[in-house]
C-alpha positions in Angstrom: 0.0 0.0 0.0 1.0 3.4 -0.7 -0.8 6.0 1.4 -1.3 10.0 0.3 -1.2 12.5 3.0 -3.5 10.6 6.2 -5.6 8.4 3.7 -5.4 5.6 1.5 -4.4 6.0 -2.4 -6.8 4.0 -4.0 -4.9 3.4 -7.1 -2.2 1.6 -5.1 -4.7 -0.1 -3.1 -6.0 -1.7 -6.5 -2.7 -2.8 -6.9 -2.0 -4.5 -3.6 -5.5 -6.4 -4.2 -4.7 -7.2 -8.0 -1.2 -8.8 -6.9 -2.8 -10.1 -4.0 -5.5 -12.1 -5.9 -3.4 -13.2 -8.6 -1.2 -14.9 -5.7 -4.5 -17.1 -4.7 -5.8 -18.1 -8.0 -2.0 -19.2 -8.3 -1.6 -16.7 -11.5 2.3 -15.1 -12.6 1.8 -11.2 -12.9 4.7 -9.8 -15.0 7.5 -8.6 -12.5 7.2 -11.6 -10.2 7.2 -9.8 -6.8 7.5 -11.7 -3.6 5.8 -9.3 -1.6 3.6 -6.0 -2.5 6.0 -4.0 0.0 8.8 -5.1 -3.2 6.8 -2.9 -5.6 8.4 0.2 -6.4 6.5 3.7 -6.5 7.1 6.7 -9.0 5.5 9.9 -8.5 3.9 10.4 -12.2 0.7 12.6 -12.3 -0.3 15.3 -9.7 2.4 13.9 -6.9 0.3 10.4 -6.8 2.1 7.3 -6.7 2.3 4.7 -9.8 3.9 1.8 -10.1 7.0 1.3 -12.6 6.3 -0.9 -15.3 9.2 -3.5 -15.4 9.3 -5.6 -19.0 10.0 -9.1 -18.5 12.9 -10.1 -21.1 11.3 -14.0 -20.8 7.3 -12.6 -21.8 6.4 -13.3 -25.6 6.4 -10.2 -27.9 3.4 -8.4 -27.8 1.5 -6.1 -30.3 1.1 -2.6 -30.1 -2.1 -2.0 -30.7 -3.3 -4.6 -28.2 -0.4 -5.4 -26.3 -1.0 -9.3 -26.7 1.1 -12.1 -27.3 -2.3 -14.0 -29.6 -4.2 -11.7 -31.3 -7.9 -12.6 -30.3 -11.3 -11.4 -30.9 -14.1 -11.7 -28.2 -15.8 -13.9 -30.7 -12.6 -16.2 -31.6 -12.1 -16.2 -27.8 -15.7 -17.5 -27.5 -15.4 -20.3 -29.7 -12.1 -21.0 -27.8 -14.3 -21.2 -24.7 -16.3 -23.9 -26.1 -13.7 -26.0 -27.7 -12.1 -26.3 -23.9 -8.8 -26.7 -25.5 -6.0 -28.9 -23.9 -8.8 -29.5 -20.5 -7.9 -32.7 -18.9 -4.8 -32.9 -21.2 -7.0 -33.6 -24.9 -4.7 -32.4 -27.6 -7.0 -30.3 -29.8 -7.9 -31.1 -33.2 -5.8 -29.0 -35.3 -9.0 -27.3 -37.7 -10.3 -26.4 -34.2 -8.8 -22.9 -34.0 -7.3 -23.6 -30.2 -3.8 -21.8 -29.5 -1.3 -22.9 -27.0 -3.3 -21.4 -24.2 -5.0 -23.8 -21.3 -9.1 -23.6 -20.9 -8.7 -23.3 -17.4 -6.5 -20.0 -17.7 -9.4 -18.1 -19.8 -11.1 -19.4 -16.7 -8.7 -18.1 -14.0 -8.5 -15.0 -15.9 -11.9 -14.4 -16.1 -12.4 -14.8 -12.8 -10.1 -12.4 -11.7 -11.1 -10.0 -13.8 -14.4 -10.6 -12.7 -13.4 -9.5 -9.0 -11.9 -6.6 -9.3 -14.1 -5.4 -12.4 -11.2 -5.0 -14.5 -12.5 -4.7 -17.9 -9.9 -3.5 -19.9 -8.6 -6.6 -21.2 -11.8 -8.9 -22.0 -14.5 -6.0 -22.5 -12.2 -3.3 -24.5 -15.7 -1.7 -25.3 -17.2 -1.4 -21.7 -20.5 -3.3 -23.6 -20.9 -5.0 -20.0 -21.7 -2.0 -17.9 -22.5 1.5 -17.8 -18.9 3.3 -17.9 -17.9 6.7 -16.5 -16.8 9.3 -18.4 -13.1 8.7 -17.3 -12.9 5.0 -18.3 -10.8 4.4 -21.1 -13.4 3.1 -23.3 -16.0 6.9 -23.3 -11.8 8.4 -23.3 -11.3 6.4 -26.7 -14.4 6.5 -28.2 -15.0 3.1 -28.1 -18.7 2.3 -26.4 -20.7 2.9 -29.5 -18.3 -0.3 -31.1 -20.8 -2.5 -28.5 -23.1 -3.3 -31.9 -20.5 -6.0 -33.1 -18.7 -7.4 -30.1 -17.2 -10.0 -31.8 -14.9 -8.3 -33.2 -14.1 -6.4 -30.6 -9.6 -7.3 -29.9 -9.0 -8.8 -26.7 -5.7 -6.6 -25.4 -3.0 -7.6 -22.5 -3.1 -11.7 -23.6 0.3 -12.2 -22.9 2.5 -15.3 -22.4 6.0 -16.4 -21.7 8.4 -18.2 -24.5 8.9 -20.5 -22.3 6.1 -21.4 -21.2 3.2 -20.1 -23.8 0.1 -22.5 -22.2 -0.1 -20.0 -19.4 -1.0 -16.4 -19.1 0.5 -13.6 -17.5 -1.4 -10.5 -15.7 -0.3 -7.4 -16.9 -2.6 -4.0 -16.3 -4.2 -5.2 -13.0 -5.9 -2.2 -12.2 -8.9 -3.0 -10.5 -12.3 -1.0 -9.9 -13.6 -1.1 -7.1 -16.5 1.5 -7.0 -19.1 0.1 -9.3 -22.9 -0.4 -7.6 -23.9 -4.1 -7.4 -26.6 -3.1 -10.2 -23.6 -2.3 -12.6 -21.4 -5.1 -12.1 -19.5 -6.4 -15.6 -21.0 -10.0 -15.8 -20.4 -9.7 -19.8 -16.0 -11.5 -18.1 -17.8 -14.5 -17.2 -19.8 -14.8 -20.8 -18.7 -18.6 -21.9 -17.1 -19.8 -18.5 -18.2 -22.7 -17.7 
């Protein structure tokens, strides 16, 4: 935690929760810290603490635009969803579209995101809720894309070289404030 005059930030707080729930559903964030008190603070914007962004020479190469390792769609990742590749160690057929990437990551990932209403990586859009004017999907212009989901790119899918069936979190900021009544259910869409 990283506190701000006599209260707590709530940016860093996100943080400490994100790496802290990654640690339970036993799921590598980039950086690898042992301990949230090993993160490092930078003062960026209006003397509030960030963290640094460390790159991690062993993650796969990612894209610009979506900073991802696989290049997926919310509809490609939907039909990966129901093919439940490599579950129970099945090799996939090869015409069934399935990369490297376990079922029960989407799963785990899903799930997290779920928690802390992160929405940035499976809901680029905000179509699952009703955003606020200073999420990054009203900033970009992006909510009126909610007509064709499907091809709506998945970003922060990353991997290591080494090890491309898992997933790593990167971009863990969660969001905490939402009302019950405006919770993102659209993360769990194909779970099962």
């Amino acid at each position: 935690f990283s506190t701000h005059g006599s209260h707590l930030d709530s940016s860093s707080s996100s943080s400490s929760v994100s790496f802290h729930a990654l640690g339970i559903l036993y799921f590598p964030s980039l950086g690898g810290y042992e301990s949230s008190r090993e993160m490092l603070y930078w003062t960026c914007k209006n003397g509030r603490p960030c963290p640094i962004i460390l790159w991690d020479a062993s993650l796969s190469s990612a894209s610009n635009d979506t900073h991802s390792s696989v290049k997926l769609t919310w509809g490609t990742y939907q039909q990966l969803l129901k093919q439940k590749c490599w579950q129970n160690g099945r090799v996939p057929k090869p015409e069934s579209g399935c990369t490297e990437i376990h079922h029960h990551e989407w799963s785990k990932m899903a799930l997290f995101d779920f928690l802390l209403q992160i929405y940035n990586r499976l809901d680029t859009n905000c179509c699952g809720f009703r955003p606020r004017k200073e999420d990054a999907c009203v900033q970009n212009g992006l909510r009126p894309k909610c007509d064709d989901q499907g091809s709506a790119a998945l970003a922060h899918i990353i991997q290591r070289k080494h090890d491309p069936r898992h997933l790593v979190f990167i971009d863990n900021k969660g969001f905490f404030d939402r009302s019950e009544d405006n919770l993102n259910f659209k993360l769990l869409e194909g779970i099962k």
